[in-house]
C-alpha positions as CSV (number, residue, x, y, z in Angstrom):
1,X,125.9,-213.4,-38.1
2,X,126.8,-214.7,-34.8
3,X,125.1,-217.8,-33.4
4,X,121.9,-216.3,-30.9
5,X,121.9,-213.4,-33.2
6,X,118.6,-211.6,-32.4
7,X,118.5,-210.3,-36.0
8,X,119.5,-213.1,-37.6
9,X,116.1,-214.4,-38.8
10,X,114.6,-210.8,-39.5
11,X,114.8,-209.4,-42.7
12,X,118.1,-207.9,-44.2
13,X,118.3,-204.1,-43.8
14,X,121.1,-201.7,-44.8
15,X,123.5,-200.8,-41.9
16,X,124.5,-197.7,-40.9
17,X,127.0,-196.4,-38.4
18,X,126.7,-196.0,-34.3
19,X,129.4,-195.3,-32.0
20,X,129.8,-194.5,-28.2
21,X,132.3,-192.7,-26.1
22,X,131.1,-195.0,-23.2
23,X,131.2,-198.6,-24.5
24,X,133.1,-200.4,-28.0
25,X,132.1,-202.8,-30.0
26,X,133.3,-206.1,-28.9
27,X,134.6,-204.5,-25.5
28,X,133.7,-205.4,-22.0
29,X,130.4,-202.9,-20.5
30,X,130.4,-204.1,-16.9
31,X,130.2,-201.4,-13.5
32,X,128.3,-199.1,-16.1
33,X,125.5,-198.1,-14.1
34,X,123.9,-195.1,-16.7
35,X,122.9,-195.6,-20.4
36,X,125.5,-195.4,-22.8
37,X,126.3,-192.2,-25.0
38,X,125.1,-193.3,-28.6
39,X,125.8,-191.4,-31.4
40,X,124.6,-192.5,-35.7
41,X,124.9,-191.2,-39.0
42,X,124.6,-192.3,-42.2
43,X,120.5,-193.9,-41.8
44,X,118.8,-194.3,-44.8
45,X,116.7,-192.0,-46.9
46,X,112.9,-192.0,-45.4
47,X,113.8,-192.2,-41.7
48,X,110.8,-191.3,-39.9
49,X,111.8,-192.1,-36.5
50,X,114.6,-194.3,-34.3
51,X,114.0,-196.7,-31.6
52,X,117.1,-197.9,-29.1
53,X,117.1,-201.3,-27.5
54,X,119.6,-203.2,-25.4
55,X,119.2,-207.2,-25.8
56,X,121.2,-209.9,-23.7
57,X,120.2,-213.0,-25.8
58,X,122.7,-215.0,-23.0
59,X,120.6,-214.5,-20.3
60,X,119.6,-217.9,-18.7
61,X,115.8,-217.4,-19.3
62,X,114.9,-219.1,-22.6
63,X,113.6,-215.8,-24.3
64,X,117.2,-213.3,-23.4
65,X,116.8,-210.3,-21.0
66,X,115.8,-206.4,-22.1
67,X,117.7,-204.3,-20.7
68,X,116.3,-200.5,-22.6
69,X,113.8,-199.9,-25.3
70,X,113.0,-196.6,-26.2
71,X,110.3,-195.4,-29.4
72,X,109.6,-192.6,-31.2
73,X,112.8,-191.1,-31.2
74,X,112.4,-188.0,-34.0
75,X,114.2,-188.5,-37.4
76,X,116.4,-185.2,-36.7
77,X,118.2,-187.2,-33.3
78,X,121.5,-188.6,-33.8
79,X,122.6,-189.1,-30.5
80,X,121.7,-189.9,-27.1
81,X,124.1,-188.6,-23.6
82,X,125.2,-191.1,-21.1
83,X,122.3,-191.2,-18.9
84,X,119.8,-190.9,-21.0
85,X,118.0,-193.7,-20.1
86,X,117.1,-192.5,-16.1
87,X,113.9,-193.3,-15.2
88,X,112.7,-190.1,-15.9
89,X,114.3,-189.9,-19.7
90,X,115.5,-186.4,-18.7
91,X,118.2,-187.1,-21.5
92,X,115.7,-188.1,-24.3
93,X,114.0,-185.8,-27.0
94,X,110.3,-184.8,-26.5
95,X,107.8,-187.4,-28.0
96,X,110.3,-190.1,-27.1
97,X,108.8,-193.6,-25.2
98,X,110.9,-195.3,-22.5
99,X,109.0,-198.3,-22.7
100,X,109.7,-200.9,-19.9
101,X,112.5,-203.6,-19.7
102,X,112.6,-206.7,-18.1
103,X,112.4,-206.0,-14.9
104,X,109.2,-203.5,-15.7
105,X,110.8,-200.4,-15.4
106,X,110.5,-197.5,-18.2
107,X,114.4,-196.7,-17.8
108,X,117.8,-198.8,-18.6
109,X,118.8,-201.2,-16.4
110,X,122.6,-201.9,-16.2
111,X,124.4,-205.2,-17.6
112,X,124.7,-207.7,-14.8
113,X,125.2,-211.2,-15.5
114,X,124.6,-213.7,-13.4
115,X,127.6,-214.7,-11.0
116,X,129.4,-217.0,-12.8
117,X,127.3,-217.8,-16.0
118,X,130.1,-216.7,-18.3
119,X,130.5,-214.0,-20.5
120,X,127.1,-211.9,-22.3
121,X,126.9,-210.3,-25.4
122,X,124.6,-207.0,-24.9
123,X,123.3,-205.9,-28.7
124,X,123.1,-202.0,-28.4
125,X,120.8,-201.5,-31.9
126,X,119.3,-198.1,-33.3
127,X,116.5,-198.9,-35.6
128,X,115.9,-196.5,-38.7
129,X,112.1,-196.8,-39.1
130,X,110.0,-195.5,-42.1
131,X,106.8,-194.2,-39.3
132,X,106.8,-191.4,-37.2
133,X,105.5,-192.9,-34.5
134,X,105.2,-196.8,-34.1
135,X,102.2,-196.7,-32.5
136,X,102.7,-198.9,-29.2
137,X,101.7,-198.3,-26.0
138,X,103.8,-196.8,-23.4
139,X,103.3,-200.1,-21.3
140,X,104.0,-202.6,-24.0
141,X,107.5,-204.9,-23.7
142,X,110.4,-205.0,-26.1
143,X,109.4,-207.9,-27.4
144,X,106.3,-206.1,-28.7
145,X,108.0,-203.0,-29.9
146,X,110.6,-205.6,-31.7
147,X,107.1,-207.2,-33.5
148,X,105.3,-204.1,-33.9
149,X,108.4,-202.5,-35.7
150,X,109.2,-205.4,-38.1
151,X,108.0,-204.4,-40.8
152,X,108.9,-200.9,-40.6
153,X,112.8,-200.9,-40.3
154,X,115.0,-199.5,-43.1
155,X,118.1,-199.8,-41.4
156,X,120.1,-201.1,-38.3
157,X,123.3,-200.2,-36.8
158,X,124.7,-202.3,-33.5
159,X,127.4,-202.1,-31.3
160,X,127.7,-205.8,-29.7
161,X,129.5,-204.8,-26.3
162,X,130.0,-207.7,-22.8
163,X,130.0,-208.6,-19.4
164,X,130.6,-210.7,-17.2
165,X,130.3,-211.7,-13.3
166,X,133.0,-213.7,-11.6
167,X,131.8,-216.3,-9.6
168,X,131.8,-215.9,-5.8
């Protein structure tokens, strides 16, 4: 694991596999201004549900920037279009949650560095959890989601895209 890895001190969970015709692993995800296209397979036996977040563990806050968290996602999903993440969900499967990011709005909210504080590492992750439903309010942060689903993850798959801002 990286150093600032957000899932580095969580329990160890089997991976699975996550790609996107939008944004690569290890690639640069600037001037993207919709949700990426996710697609998974391969979670493991007992899935209930999936939940999507985008963390920026770089940004210059102390506690790292959500960008996207999204619950509830039924078992049978395996993919998510660009777009997805508007701020009305319109790309999302019923009984999904947008829950709010950073910036407290219930929709994704693009990568966007700050002008010349180097390059950020943005950890697109799809949780495999063993509930239907993880029982937190529509209100409630990432952060909370992240604590409330601890205990109920079987699996993780990330991609680990970038961005960065020149200075002016």
């Amino acid at each position: 694991m990286s150093d600032n890895d957000p899932f580095a001190r969580l329990p160890h969970v089997p991976g699975f596999d996550l790609t996107s015709t939008t944004v690569g692993d290890g690639r640069p995800f600037a001037g993207r201004a919709a949700s990426p296209q996710l697609s998974w397979s391969g979670a493991p036996a007992g899935t209930r549900s999936y939940a999507v977040t985008m963390y920026d563990p770089d940004a210059p806050t102390g506690s790292g920037f959500w960008h996207w968290a999204v619950a509830n996602l039924p078992a049978a999903t395996t993919s998510l279009p660009e777009g997805a993440g508007d701020a009305a969900g319109s790309g999302l499967p019923a009984g999904a949650v947008q829950l709010p990011n950073d910036v407290r709005l219930p929709q994704y909210v693009p990568a966007g560095p700050p002008a010349g504080h180097g390059v950020h590492r943005y950890f697109i992750t799809v949780h495999a959890l063993d509930v239907e439903d993880i029982g937190v309010p529509a209100d409630a942060t990432p952060a909370y989601l992240g604590f409330t689903m601890a205990g109920h993850i079987l699996g993780r798959a990330t991609l680990i895209t970038t961005a960065e801002t020149p200075a002016a």
